[in-house]
N, C-alpha and C positions, 0 to 999 in steps of 0.2 A: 504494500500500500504506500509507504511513505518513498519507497522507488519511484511511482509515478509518480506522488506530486513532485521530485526534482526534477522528473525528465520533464513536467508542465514546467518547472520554474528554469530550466534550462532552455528550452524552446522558448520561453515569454523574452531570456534575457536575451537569446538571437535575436528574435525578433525588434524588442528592444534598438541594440545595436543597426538594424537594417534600418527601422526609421531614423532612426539619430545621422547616420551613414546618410541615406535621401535627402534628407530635412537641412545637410549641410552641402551638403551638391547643386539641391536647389539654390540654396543661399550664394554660394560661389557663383554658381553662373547667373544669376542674376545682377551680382556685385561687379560681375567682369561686362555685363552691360549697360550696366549707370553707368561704370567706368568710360569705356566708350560714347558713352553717349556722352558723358562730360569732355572728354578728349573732342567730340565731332562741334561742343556748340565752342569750346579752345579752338580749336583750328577755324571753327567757322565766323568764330568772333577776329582771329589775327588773318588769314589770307582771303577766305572769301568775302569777308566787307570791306577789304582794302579795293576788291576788283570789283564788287560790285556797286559800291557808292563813288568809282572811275564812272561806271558804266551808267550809274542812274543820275551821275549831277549834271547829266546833260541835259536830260527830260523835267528832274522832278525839284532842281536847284538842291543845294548838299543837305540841308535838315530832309528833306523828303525823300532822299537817296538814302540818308543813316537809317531813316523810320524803316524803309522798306526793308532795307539789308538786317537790322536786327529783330524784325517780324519772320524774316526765313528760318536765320538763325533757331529762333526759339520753335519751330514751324518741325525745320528738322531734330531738334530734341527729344521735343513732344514724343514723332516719332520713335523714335529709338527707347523714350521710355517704354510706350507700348510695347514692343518688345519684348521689353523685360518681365514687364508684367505677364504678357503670356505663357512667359515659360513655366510649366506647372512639373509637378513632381513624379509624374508617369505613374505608371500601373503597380510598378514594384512598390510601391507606397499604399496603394490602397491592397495589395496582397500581404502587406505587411502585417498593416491593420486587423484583417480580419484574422490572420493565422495568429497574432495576438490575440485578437478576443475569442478566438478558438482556445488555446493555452490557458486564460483567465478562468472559462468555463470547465475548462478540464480540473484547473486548482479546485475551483469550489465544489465541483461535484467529488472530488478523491477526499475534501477533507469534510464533505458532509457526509459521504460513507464511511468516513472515520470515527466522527461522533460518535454512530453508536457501541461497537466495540468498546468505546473509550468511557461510556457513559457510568458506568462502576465505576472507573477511577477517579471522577467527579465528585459522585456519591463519598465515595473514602477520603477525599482530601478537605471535604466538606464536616463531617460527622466520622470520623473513625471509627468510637467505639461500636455504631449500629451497624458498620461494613466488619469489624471484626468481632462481634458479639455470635454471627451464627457462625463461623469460621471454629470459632472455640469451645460453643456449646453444646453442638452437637456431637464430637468426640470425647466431650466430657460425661455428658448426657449416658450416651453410650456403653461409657466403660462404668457408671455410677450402677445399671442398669446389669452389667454382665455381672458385678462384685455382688451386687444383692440375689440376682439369679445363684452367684457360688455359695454366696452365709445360706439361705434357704436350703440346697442341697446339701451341704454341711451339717445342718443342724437335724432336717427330716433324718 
């Protein structure tokens, strides 16, 4: 009995370890695309508004050149955050899950058929002397019962 609940509590703490393992993988690649995506609005704040407020102060005079160039900028950001946000944590994660609450379930049903077996030992730790009172009295009882049976034959 207490063998399976550690092969439950050995399986939960794989398990365990496999979310934790996902839960940081997701976290990493998502960090490696903020990153990026703060590197793309850097670079697009230092080279492409350089060319594109060239390009726009012809049309829009330079403050309408700058507005437009740092509207891109934050334009493709946005972008790229989205990205990130989509990246989700695949299926090995929700397989995780459930062979976890698979394992949970396994603990609690091994240590609820444990209970009972166990359920004397409760009783004894509780009240002693009425868990060792029949343990005692009926081979007392007994032998009280066999000595009287020998004085009567003795004495007939």
């Amino acid at each position: 009995m207490l063998h399976r609940v550690f092969r439950h509590v050995r399986v939960l703490l794989h398990v365990e370890l496999t979310i934790a393992a996902a839960r940081v993988r997701v976290t990493m690649h998502r960090s490696i695309f903020y990153a990026l995506a703060g590197l793309i609005a850097l670079f697009g704040i230092g080279m492409l508004n350089v060319a594109a407020f060239f390009a726009g102060e012809a049309h829009w005079g330079p403050v309408g050149a700058a507005v437009a160039v740092a509207v891109g900028d934050f334009f493709l950001a946005l972008i790229v955050t989205g990205v990130a946000l989509a990246v989700g944590p695949g299926a090995d994660l929700d397989a995780a899950v459930e062979l976890r609450q698979a394992a949970l379930d396994g603990i609690d049903a091994e240590l609820a058929a444990s209970q009972e077996p166990l359920a004397w030992l409760s009783r004894a730790a509780r009240n002693p002397i009425d868990t060792a009172l029949p343990v005692v009295m009926i081979p007392l009882i007994t032998a009280i019962v066999r000595g009287l049976r020998k004085n009567k034959k003795g004495a007939a």
